[in-house]
N, CA, C and O of each residue as an XYZ file, in Angstrom:
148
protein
N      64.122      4.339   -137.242
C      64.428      2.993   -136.741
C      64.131      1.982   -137.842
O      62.984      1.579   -138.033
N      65.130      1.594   -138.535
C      65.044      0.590   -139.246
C      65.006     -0.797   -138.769
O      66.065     -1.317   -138.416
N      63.619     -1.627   -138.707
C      63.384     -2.656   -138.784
C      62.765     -3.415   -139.673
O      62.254     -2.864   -140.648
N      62.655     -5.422   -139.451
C      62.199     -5.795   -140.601
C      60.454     -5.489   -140.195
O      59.651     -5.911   -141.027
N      59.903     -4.796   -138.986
C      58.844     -4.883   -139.192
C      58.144     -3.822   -139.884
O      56.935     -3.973   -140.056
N      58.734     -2.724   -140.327
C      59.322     -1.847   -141.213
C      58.858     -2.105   -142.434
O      57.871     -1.596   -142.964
N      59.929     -3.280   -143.081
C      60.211     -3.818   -144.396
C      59.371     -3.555   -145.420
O      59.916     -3.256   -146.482
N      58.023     -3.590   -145.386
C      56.683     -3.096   -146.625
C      56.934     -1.543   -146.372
O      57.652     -1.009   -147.217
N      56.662     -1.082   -145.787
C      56.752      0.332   -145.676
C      58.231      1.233   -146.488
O      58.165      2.253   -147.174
N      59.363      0.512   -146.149
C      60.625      0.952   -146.716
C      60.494      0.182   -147.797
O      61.060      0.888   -148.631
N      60.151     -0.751   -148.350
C      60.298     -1.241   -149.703
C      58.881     -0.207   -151.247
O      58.752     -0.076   -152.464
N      58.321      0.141   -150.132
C      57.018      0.714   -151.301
C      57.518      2.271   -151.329
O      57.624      2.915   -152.373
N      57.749      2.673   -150.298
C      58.090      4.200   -150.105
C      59.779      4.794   -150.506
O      60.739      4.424   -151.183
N      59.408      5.906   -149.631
C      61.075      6.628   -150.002
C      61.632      6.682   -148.926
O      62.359      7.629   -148.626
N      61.236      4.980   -147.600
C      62.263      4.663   -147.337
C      63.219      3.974   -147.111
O      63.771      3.794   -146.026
N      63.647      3.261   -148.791
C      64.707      2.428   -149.345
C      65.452      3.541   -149.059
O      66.259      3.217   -148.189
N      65.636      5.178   -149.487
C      66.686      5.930   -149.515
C      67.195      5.690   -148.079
O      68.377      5.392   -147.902
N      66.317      5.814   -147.026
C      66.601      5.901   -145.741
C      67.307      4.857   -145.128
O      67.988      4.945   -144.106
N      67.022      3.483   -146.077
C      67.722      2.252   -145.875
C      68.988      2.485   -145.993
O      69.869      2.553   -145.136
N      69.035      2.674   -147.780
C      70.294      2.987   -148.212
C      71.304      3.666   -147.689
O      72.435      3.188   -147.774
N      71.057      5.089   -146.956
C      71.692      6.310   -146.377
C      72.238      5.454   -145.122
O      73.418      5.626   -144.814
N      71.258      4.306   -144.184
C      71.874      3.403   -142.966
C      72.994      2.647   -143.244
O      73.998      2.624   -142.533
N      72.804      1.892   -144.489
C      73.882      1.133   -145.031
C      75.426      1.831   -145.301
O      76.618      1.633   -145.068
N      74.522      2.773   -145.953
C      76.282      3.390   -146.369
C      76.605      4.109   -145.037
O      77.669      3.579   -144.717
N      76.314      4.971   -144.120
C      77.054      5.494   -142.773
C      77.566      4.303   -142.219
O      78.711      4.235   -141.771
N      76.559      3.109   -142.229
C      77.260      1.952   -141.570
C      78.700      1.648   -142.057
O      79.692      1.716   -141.332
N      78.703      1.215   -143.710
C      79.829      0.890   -144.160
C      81.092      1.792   -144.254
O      82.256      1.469   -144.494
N      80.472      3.184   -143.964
C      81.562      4.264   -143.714
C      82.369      4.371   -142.502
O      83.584      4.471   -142.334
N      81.169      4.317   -141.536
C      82.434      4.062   -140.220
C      83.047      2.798   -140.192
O      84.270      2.911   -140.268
N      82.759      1.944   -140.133
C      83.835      0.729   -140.836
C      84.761      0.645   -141.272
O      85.577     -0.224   -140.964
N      84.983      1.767   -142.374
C      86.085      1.768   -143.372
C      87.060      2.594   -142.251
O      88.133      2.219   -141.779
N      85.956      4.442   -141.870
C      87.043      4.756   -140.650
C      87.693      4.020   -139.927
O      88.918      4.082   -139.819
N      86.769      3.016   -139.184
C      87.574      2.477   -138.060
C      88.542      1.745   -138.208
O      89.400      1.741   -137.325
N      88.701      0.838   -139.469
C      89.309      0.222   -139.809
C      90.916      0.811   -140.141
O      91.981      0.208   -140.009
N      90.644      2.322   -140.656
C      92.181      2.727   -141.519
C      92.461      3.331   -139.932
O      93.663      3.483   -139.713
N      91.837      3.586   -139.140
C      92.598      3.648   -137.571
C      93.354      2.652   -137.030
O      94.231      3.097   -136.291
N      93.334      1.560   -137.123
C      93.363      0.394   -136.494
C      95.362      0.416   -137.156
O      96.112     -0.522   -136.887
């Protein structure tokens, strides 16, 4: 569960990757949904 109350914890540790990995699935189904449309 990514939250900002989170934020120290994902910024010191390894889980920016875990951030990162949210961001990009996010921006991936996006792109899916989008070339459906």
């Amino acid at each position: 569960n990514l939250t900002l109350h989170r934020l120290p914890e994902i910024l010191e540790g390894p889980g920016l990757g875990e951030l990162i990995d949210a961001l990009i699935a996010e921006d991936e189904a996006k792109r899916l949904a989008a070339m459906d449309a």
